[in-house]
VOVEXDREN-684542 format. One record per atom (N, C-alpha, C): residue number from 1; residue in one letter; chain; atom name; x negated, y, z. Coordinates in pm, 1 decimal, padded with zeros to 6 digits, m for minus. Example, Ala and Ser with C-alpha at 12.3 -4.5 7.8 and 13.67 -1.06 7.14 Angstrom:
% VOVEXDREN-684542
<r 1, 'a', 'A', 'N', <m01319.0, m00569.0, 00780.0>>
<r 1, 'a', 'A', 'CA', <m01230.0, m00450.0, 00780.0>>
<r 1, 'a', 'A', 'C', <m01320.0, m00330.0, 00780.0>>
<r 2, 's', 'A', 'N', <m01285.0, m00225.0, 00708.0>>
<r 2, 's', 'A', 'CA', <m01367.0, m00106.0, 00714.0>>
<r 2, 's', 'A', 'C', <m01290.0, 00003.0, 00787.0>>
//
This chain:
% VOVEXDREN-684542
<r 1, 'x', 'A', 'N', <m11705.3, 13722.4, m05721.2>>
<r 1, 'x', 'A', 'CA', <m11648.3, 13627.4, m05812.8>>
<r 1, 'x', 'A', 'C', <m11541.8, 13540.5, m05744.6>>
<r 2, 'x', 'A', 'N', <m11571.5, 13504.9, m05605.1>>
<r 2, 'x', 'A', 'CA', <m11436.2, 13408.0, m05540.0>>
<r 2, 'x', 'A', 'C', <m11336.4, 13503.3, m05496.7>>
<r 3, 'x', 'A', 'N', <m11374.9, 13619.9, m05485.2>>
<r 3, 'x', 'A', 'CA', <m11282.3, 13713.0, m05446.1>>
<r 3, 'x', 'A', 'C', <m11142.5, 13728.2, m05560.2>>
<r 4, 'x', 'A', 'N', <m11237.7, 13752.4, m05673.4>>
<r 4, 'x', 'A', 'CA', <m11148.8, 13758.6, m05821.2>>
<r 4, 'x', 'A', 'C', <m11048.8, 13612.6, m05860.3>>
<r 5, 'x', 'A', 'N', <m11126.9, 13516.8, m05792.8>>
<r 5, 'x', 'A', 'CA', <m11081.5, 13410.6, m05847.6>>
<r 5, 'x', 'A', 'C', <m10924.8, 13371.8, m05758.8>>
<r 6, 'x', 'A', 'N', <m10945.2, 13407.8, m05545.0>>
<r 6, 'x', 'A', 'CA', <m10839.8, 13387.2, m05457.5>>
<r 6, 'x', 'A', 'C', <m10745.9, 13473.0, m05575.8>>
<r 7, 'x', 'A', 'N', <m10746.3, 13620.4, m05625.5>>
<r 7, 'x', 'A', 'CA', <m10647.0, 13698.7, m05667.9>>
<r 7, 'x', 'A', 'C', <m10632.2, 13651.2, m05782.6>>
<r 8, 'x', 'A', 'N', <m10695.2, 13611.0, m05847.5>>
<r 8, 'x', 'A', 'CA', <m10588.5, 13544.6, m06044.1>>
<r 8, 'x', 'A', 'C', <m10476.8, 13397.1, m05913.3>>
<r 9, 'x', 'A', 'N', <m10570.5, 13303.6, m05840.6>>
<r 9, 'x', 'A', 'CA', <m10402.7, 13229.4, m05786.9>>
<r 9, 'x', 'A', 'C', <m10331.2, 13293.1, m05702.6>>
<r 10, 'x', 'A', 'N', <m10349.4, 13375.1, m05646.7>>
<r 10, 'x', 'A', 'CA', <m10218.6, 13491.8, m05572.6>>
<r 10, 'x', 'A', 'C', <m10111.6, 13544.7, m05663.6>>
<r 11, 'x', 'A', 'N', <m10177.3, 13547.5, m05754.6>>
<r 11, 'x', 'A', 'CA', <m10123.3, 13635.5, m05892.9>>
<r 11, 'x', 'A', 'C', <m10043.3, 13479.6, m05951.0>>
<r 12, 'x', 'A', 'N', <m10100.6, 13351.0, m06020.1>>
<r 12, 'x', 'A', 'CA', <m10005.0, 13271.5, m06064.2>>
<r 12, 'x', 'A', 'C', <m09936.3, 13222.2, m06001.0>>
<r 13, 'x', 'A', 'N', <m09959.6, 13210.3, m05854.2>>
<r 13, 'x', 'A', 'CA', <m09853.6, 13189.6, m05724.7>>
<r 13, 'x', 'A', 'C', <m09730.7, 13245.9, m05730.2>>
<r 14, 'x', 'A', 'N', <m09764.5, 13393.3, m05735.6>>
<r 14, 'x', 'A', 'CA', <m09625.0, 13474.1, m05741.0>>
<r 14, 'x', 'A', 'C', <m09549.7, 13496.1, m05839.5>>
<r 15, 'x', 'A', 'N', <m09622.0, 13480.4, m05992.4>>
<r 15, 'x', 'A', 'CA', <m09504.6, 13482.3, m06111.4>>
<r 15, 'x', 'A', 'C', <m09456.3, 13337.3, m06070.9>>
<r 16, 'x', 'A', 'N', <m09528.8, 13236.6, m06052.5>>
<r 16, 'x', 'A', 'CA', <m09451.4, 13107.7, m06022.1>>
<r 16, 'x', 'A', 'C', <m09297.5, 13118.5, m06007.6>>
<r 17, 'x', 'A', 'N', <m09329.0, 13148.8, m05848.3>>
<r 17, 'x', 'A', 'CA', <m09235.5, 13174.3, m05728.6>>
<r 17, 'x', 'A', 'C', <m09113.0, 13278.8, m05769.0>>
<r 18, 'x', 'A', 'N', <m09166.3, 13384.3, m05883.8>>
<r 18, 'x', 'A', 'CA', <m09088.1, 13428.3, m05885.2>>
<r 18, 'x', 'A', 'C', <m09015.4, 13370.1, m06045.4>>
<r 19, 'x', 'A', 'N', <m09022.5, 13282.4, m06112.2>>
<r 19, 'x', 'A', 'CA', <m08996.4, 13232.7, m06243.2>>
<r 19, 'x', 'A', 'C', <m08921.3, 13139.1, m06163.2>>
<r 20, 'x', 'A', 'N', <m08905.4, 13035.7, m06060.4>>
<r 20, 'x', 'A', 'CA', <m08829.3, 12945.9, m05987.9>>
<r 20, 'x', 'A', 'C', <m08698.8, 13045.0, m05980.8>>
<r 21, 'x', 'A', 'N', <m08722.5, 13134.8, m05886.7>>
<r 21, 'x', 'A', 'CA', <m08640.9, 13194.9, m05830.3>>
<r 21, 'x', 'A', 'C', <m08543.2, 13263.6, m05919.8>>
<r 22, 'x', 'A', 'N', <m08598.4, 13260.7, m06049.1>>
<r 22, 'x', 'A', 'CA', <m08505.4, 13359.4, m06124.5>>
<r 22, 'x', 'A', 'C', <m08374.9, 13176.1, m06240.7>>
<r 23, 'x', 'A', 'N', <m08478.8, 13050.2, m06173.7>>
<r 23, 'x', 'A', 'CA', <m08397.5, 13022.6, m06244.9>>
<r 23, 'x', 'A', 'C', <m08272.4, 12890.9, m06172.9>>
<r 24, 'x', 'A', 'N', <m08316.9, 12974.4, m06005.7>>
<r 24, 'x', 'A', 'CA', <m08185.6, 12935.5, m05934.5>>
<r 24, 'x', 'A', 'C', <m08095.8, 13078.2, m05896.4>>
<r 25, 'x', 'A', 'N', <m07956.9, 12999.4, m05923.0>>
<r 25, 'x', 'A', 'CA', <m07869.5, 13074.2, m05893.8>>
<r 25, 'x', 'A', 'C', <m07872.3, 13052.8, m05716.9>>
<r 26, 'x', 'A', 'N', <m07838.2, 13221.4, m05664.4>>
<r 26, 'x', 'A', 'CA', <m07808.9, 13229.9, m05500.5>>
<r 26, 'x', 'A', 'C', <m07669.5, 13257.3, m05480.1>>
<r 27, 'x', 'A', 'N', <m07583.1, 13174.0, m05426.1>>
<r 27, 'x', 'A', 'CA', <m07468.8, 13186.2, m05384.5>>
<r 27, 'x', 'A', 'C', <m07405.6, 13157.7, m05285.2>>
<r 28, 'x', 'A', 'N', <m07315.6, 13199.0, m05177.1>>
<r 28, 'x', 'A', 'CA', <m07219.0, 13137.0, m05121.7>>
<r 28, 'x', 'A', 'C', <m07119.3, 13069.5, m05168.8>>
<r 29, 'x', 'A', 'N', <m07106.5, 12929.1, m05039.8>>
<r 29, 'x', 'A', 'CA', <m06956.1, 12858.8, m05053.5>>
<r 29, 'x', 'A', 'C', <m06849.2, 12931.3, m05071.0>>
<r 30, 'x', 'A', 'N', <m06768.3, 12901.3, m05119.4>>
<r 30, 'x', 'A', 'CA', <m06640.8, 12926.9, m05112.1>>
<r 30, 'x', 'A', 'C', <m06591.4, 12864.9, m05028.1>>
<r 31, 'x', 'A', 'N', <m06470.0, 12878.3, m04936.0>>
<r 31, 'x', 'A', 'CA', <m06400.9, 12834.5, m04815.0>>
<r 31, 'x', 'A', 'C', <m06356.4, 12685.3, m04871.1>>
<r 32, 'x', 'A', 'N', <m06331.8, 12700.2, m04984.8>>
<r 32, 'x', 'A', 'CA', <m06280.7, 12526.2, m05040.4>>
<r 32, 'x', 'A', 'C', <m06406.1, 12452.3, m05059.3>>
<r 33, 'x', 'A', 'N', <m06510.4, 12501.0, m05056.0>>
<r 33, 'x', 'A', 'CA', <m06632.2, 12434.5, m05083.2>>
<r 33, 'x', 'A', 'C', <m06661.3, 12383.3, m04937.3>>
<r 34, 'x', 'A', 'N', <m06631.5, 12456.0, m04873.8>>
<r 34, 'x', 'A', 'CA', <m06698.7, 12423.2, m04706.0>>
<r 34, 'x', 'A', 'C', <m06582.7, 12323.9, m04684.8>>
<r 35, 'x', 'A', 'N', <m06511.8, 12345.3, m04678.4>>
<r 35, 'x', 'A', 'CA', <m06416.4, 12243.4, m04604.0>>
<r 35, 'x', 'A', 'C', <m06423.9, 12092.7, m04679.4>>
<r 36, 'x', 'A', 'N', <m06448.8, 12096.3, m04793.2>>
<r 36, 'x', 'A', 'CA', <m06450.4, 12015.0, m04898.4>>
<r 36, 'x', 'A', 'C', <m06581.4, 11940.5, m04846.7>>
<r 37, 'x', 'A', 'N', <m06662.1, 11987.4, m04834.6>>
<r 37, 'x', 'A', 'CA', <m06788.6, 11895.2, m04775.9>>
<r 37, 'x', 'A', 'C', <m06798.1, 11868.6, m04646.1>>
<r 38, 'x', 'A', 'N', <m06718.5, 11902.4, m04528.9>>
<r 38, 'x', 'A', 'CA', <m06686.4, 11839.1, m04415.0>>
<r 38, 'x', 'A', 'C', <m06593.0, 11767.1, m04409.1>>
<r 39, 'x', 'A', 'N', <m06480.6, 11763.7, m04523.5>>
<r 39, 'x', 'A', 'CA', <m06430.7, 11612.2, m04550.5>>
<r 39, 'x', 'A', 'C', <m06514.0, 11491.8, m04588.2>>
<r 40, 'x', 'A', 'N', <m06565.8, 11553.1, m04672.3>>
<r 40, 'x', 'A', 'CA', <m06697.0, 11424.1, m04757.4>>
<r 40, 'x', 'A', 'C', <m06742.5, 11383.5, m04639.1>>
<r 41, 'x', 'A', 'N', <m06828.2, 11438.4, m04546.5>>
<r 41, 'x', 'A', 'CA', <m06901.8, 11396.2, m04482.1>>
<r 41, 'x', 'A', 'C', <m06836.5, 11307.5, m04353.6>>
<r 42, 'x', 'A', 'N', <m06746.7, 11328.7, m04335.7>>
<r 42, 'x', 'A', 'CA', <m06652.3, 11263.0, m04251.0>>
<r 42, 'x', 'A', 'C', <m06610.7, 11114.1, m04319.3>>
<r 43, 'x', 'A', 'N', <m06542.9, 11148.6, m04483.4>>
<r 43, 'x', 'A', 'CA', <m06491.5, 11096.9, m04511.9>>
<r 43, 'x', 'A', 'C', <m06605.5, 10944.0, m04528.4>>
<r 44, 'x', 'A', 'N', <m06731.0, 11015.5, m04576.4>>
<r 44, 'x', 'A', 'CA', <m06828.8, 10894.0, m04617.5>>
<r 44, 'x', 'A', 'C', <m06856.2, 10817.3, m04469.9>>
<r 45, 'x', 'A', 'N', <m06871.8, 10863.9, m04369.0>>
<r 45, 'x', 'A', 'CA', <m06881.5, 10828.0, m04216.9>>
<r 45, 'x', 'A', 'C', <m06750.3, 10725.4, m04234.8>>
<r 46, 'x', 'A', 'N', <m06651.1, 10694.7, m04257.7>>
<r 46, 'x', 'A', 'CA', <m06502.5, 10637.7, m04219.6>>
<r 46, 'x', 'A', 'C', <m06578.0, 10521.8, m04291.5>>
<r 47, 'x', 'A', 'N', <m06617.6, 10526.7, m04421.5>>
<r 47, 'x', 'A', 'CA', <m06674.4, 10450.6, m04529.6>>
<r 47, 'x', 'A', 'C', <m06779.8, 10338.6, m04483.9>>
<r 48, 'x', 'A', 'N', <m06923.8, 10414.7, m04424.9>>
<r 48, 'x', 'A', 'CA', <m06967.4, 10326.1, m04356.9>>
<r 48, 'x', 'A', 'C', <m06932.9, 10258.4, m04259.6>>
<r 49, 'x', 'A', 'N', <m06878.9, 10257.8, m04164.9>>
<r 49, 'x', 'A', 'CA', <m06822.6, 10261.0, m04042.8>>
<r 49, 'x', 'A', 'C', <m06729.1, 10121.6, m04075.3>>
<r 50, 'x', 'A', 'N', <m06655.9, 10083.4, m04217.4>>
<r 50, 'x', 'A', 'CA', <m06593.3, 10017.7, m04234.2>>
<r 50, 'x', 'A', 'C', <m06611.6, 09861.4, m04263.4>>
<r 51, 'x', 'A', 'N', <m06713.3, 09822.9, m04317.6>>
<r 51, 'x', 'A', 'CA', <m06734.7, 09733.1, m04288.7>>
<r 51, 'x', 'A', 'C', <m06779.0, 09662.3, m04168.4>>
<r 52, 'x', 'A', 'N', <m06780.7, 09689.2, m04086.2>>
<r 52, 'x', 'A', 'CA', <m06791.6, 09658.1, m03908.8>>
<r 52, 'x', 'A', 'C', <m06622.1, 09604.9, m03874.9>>
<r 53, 'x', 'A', 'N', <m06562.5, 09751.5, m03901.9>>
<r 53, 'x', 'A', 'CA', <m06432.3, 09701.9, m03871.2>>
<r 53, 'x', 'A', 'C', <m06328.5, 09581.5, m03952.3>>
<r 54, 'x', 'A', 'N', <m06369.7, 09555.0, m04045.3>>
<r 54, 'x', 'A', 'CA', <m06301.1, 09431.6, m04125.1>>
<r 54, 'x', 'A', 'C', <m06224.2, 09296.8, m04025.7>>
<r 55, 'x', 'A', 'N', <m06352.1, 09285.1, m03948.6>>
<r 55, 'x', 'A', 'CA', <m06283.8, 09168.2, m03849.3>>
<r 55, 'x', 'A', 'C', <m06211.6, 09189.7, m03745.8>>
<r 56, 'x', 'A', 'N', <m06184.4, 09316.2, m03719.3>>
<r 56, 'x', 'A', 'CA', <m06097.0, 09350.6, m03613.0>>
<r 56, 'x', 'A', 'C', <m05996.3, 09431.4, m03665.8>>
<r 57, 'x', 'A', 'N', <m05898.2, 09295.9, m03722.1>>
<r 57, 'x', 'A', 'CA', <m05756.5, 09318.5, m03732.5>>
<r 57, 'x', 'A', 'C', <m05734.4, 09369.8, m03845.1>>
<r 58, 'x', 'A', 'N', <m05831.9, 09407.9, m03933.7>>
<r 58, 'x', 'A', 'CA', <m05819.8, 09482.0, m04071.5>>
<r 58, 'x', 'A', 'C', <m05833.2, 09620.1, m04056.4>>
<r 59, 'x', 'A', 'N', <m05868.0, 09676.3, m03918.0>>
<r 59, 'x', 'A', 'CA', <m05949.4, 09820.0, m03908.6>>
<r 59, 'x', 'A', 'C', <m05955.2, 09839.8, m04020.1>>
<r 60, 'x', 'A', 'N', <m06090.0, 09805.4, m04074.9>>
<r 60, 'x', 'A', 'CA', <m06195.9, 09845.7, m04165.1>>
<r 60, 'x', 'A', 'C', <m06112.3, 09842.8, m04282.9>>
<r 61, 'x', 'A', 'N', <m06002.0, 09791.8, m04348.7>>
<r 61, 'x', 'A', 'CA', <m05940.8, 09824.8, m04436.2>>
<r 61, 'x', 'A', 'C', <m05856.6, 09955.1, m04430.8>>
<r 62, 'x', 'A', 'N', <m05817.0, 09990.7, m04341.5>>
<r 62, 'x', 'A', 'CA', <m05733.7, 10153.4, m04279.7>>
<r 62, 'x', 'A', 'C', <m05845.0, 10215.8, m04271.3>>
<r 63, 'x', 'A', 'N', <m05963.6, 10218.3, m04284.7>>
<r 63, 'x', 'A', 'CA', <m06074.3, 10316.8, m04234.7>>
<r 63, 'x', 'A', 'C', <m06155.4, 10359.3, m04406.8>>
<r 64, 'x', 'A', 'N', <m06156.7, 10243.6, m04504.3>>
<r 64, 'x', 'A', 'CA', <m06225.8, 10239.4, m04621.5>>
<r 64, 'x', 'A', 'C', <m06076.4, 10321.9, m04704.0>>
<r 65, 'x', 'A', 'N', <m05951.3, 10328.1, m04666.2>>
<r 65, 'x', 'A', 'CA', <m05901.9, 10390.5, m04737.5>>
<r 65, 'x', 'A', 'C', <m05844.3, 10525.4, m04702.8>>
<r 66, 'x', 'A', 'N', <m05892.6, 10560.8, m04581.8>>
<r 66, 'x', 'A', 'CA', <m05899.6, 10677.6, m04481.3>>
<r 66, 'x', 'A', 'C', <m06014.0, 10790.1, m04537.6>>
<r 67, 'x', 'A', 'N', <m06148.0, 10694.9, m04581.0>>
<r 67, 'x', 'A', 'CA', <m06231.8, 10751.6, m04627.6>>
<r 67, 'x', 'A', 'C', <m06261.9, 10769.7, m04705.3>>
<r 68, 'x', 'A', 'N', <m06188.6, 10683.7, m04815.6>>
<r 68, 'x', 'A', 'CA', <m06192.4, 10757.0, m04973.1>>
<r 68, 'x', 'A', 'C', <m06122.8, 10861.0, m04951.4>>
<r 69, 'x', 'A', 'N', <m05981.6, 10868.1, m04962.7>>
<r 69, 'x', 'A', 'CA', <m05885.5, 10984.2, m04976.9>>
<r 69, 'x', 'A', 'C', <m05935.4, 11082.3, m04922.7>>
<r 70, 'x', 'A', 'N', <m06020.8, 11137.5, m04834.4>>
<r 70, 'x', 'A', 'CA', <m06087.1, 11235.0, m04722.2>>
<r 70, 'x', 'A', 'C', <m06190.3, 11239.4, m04841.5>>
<r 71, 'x', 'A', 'N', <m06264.4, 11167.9, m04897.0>>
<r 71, 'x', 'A', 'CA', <m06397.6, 11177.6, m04956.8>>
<r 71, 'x', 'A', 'C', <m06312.3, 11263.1, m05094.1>>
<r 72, 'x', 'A', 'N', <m06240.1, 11257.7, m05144.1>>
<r 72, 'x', 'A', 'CA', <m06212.8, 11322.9, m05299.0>>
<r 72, 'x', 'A', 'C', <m06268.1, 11441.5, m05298.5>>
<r 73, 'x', 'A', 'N', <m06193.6, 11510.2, m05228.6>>
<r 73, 'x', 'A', 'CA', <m06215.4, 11679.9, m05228.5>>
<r 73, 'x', 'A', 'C', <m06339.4, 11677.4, m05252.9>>
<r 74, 'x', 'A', 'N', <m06435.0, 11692.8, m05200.8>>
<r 74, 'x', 'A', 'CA', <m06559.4, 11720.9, m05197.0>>
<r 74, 'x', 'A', 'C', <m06636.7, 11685.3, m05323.1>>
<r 75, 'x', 'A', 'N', <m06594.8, 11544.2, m05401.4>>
<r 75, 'x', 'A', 'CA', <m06693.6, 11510.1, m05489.2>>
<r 75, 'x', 'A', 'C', <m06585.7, 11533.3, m05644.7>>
<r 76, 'x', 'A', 'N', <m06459.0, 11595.7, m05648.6>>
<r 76, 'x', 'A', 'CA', <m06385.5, 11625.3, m05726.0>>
<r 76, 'x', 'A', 'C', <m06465.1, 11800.3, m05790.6>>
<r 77, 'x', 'A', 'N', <m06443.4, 11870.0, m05649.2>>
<r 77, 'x', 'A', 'CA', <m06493.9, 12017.3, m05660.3>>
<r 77, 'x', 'A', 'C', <m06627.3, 12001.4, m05696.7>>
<r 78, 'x', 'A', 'N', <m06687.2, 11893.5, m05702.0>>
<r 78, 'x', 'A', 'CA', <m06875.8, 11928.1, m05731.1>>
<r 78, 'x', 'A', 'C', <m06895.1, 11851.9, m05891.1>>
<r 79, 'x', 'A', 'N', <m06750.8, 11808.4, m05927.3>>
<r 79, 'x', 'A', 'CA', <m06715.9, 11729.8, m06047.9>>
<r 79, 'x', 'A', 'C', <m06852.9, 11593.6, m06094.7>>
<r 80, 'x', 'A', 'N', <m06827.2, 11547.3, m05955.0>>
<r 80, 'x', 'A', 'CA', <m06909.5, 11438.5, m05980.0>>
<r 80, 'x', 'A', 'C', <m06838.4, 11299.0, m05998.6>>
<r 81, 'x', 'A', 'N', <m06751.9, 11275.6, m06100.2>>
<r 81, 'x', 'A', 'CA', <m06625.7, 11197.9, m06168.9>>
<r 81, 'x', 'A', 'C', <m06668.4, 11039.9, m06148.8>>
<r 82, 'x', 'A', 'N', <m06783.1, 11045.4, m06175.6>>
<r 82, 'x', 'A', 'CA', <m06838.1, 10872.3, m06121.1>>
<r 82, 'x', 'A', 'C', <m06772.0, 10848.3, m05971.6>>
<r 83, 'x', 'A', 'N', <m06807.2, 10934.2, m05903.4>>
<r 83, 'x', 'A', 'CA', <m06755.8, 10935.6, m05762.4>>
<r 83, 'x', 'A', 'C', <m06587.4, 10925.6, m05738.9>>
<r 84, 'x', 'A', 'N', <m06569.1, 11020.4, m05811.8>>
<r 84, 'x', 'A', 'CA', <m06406.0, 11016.3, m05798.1>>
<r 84, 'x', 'A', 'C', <m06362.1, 10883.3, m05808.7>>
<r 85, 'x', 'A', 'N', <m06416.1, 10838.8, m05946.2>>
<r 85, 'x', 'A', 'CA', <m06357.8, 10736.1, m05958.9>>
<r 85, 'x', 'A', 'C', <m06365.6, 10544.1, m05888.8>>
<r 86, 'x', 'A', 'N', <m06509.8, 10561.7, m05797.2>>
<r 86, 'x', 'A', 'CA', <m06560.1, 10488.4, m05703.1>>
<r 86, 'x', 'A', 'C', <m06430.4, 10500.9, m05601.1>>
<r 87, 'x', 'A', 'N', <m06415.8, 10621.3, m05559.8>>
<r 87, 'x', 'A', 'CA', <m06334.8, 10650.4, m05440.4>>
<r 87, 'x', 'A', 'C', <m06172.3, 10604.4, m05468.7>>
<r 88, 'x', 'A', 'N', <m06138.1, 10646.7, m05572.8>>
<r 88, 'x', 'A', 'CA', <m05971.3, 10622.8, m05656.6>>
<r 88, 'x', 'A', 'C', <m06021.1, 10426.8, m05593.0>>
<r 89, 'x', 'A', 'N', <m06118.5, 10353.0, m05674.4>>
<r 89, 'x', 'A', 'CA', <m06130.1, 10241.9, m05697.7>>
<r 89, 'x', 'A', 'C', <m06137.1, 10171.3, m05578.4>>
<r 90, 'x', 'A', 'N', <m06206.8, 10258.3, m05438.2>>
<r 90, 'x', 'A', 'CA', <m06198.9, 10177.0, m05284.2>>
<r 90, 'x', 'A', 'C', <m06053.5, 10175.2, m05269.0>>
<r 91, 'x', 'A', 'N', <m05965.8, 10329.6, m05270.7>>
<r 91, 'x', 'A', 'CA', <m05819.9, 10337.5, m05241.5>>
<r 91, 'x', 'A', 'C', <m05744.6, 10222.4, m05299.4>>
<r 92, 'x', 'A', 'N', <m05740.5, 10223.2, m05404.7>>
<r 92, 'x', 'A', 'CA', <m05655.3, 10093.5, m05513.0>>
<r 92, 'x', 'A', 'C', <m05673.0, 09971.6, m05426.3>>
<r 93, 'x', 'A', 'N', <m05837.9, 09944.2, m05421.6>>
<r 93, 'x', 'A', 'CA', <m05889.9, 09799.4, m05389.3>>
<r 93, 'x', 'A', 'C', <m05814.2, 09762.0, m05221.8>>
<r 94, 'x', 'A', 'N', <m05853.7, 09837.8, m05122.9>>
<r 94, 'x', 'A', 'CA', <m05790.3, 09818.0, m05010.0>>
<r 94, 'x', 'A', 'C', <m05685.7, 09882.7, m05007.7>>
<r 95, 'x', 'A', 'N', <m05628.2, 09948.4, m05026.5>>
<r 95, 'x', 'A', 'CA', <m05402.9, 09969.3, m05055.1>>
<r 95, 'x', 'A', 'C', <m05333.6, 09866.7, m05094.1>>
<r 96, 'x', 'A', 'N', <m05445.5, 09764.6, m05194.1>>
<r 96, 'x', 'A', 'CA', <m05352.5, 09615.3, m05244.2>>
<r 96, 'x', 'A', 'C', <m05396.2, 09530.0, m05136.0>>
<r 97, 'x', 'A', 'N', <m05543.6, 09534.6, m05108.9>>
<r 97, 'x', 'A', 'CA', <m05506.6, 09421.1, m04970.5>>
<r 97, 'x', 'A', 'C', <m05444.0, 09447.0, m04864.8>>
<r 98, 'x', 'A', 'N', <m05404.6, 09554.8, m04827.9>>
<r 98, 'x', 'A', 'CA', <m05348.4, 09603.2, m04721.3>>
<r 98, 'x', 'A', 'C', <m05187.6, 09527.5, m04770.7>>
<r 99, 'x', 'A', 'N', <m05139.7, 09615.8, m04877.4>>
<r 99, 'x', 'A', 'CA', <m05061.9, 09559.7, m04941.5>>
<r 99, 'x', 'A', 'C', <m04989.4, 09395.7, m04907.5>>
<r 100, 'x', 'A', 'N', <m05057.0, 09315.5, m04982.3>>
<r 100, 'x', 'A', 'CA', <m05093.2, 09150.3, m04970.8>>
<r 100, 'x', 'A', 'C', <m05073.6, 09134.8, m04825.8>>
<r 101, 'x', 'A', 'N', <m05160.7, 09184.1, m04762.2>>
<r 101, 'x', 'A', 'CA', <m05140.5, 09133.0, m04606.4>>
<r 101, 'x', 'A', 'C', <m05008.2, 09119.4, m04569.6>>
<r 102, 'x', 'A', 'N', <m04981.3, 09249.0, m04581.5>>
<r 102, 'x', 'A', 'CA', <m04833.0, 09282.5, m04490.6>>
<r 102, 'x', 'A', 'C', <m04736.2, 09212.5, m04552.0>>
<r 103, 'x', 'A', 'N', <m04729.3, 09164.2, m04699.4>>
<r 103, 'x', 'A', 'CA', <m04612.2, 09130.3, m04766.1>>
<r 103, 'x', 'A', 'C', <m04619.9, 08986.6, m04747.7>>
<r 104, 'x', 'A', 'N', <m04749.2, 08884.0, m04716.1>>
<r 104, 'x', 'A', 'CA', <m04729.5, 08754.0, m04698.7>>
<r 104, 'x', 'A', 'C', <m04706.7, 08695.4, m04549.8>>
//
């Protein structure tokens, strides 16, 4: 009887496993996909990294808009548009203070 019972969950184990499996897609990157996410990941690194640099000299403003523009690719191609538009919104935000600085 426990014998019967290990094999009925071996048995719902594997339609499981195999009902998951059928309802992810398996694919490779595409070369724009790869490169696209070693910008992101760079780009989000410039991002954190930036508020440190703020007090030295306005670094951190060349670095937050270093790292949006680097960050697009990646979250454009995965069409995650909230993001895009976070990133458009760091560029704008520090390009005008950068902006401001230099012009006063």
């Amino acid at each position: 009887m426990v014998a019967v019972k290990k094999q009925l969950r071996k048995r719902k184990k594997k339609v499981y496993r195999s009902y998951l499996k059928m309802l992810v897609q398996d694919r490779r990157l595409t070369p724009a996909e790869r490169i696209a996410n070693r910008l992101g990941y760079m780009g989000t690194a410039f991002i954190m990294l930036s508020p440190y640099l703020l007090q030295q000299d306005n670094i951190g403003a060349y670095t937050y808009v270093i790292g949006g523009i680097i960050s697009i690719p990646q979250v454009w191609l995965s069409k995650h548009w909230n993001l895009v538009l976070v990133n458009i919104n760091v560029i704008l935000g520090y390009g005008l203070y950068l902006l401001r600085h230099f012009t006063s």
